[in-house]
N, C-alpha and C positions, 0 to 999 in steps of 0.2 A: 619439626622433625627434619634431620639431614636430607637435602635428596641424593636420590642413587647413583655413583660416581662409576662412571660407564666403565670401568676396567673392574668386574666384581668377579671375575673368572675364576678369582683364585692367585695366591703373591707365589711367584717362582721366583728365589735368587739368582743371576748370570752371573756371566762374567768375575766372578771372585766375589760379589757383591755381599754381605754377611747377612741372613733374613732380618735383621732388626734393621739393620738401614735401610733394607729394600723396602720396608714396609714403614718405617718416616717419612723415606719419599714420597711412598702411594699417598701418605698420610698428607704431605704439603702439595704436592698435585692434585689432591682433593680439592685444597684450598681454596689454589688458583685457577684450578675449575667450577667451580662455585658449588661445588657438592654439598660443602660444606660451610656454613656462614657462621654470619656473631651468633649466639646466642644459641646456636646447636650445642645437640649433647655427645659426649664421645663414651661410650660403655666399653670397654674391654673386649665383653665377651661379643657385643654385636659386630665391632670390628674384625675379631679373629675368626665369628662365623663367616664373614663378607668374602675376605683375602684368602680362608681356608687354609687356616696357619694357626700353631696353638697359642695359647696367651701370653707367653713368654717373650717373642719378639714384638707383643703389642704392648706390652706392658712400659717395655724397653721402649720403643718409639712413644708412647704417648709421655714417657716422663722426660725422653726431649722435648718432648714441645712444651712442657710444662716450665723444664728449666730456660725454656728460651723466651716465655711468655707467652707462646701464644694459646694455651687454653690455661682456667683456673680450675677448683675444686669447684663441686657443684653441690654441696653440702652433703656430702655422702651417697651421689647416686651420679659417679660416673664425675666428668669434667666437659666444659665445653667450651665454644670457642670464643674468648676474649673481645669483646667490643673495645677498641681503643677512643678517648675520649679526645675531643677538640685538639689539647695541648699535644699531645700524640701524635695526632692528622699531622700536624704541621712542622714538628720536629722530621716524621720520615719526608715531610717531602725539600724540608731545607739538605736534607741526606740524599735525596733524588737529584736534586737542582744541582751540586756540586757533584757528583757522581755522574751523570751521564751529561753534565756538560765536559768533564776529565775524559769520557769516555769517548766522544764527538773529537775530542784536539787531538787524541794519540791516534786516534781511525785517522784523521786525514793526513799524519803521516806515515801510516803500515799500510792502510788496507790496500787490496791486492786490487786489480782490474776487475776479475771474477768478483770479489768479496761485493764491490761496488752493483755489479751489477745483479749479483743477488738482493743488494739491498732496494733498488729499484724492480726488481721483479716480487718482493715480498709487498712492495707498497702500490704494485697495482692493484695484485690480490686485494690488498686493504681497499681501495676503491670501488672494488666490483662486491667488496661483501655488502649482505643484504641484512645480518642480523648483528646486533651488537656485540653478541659473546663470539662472533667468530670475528668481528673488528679487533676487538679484546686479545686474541689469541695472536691475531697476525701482527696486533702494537707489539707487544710481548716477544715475538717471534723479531721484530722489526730493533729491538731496544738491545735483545740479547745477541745478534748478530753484529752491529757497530759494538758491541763490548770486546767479542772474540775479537776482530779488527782492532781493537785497540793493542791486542799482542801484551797485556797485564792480565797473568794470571791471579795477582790478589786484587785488583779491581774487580776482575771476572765475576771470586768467590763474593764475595764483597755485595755484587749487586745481584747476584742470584741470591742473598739472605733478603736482603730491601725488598727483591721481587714475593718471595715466601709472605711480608709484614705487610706489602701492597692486597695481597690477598685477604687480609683480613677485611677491607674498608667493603665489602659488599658490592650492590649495584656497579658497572663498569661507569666510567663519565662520559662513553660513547653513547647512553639513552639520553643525554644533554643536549635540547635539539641543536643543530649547530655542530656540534663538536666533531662527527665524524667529516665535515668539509674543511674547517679550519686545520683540525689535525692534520688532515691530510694535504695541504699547504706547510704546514709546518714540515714534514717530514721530506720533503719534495726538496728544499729549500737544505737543509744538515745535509741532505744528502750529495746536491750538488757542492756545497761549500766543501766536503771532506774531499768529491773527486776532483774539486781545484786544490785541495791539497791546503786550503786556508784554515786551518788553525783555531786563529782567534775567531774569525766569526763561525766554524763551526759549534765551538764552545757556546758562546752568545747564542748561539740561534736553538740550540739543545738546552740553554737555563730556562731563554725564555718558550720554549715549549714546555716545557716545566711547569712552568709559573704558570703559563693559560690551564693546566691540568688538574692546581689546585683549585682555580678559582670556580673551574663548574664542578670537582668535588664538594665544594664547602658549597655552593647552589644544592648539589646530592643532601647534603647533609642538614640543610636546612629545612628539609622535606620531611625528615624522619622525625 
């Protein structure tokens, strides 16, 4: 069964926002908060009780995610959320690897003073956390801020979709013992190379944090 994705108050549209997108959103913010995993199920009518929205803009959101992959048919009783298989794993994260190393080379020629030094105040935070899922949140927090820095708006779009398909894989790799200290050497490291304004080894140093990120997924993955 899904668990309960803390914002259940009810979907209110802003900002121009149209309720069916507002509620996709909730819907991939569920994701990537782990509300919602492989193998859950999504019903219609349980989601538009939750959001307190009629079925219409769930309807509407749930057949984007449908056309977008991320949940199937669940043979007549509702859909849920798509386990991607090995071959998958590793296609998104050849997609990670050139994406946020593109993203690392144009940061260390835009980003601002401030932008820099948010980036190091997001990754103390990462240090002082204590639980996985808020490590999780501040990597996230930490990946999607050098993108902004990057000053490409369709990279931006680009890796906030990749972030939506990272959501699926489950478990964070921060439960991987090790991983939250190496991480955090790694990110220590892009970060300085971008405020030297170095380029190519910011690139280099964002693949291969990459690359140490699949190797304890597929440890994750070898688990299940």
């Amino acid at each position: 069964m899904a668990r309960r994705p803390a914002n259940s108050g009810g979907m209110i549209a802003r900002g121009g926002v149209a309720l069916g997108e507002a509620v996709f959103r909730s819907l991939c913010e569920a994701l990537q908060a782990g509300s919602y995993r492989a193998g859950d199920r999504l019903r219609e009518e349980e989601v538009a009780q939750r959001l307190k929205v009629s079925r219409t803009p769930v309807r509407e959101a749930l057949g984007r995610l449908a056309a977008r992959g991320f949940v199937e048919p669940a043979g007549g009783r509702g859909l849920i959320v798509r386990n991607l298989d090995i071959s998958e794993v590793l296609e998104l994260y050849v997609m990670r690897e050139i994406m946020e190393g593109a993203a690392a080379r144009l940061a260390a020629g835009h980003a601002s003073a401030p932008e820099i030094d948010a980036l190091r105040d997001i990754e103390q935070a990462f240090v002082e956390a204590t639980e996985a899922a808020e490590m999780a949140r501040l990597n996230r927090a930490f990946h999607e801020a050098i993108c902004r820095a990057a000053r490409n708006r369709y990279l931006d779009n680009a890796s906030r979709e990749l972030q939506d398909w990272i959501a699926l894989l489950g478990p964070t790799t921060f439960t991987v013992a090790g991983r939250p200290t190496t991480s955090h050497g790694e990110h220590r490291k892009i970060i300085d190379a971008i405020a030297a304004r170095n380029g190519d080894k910011a690139e280099q140093l964002a693949r291969a944090h990459i690359r140490e990120a699949l190797r304890c997924r597929l440890k994750l993955l070898q688990k299940q």
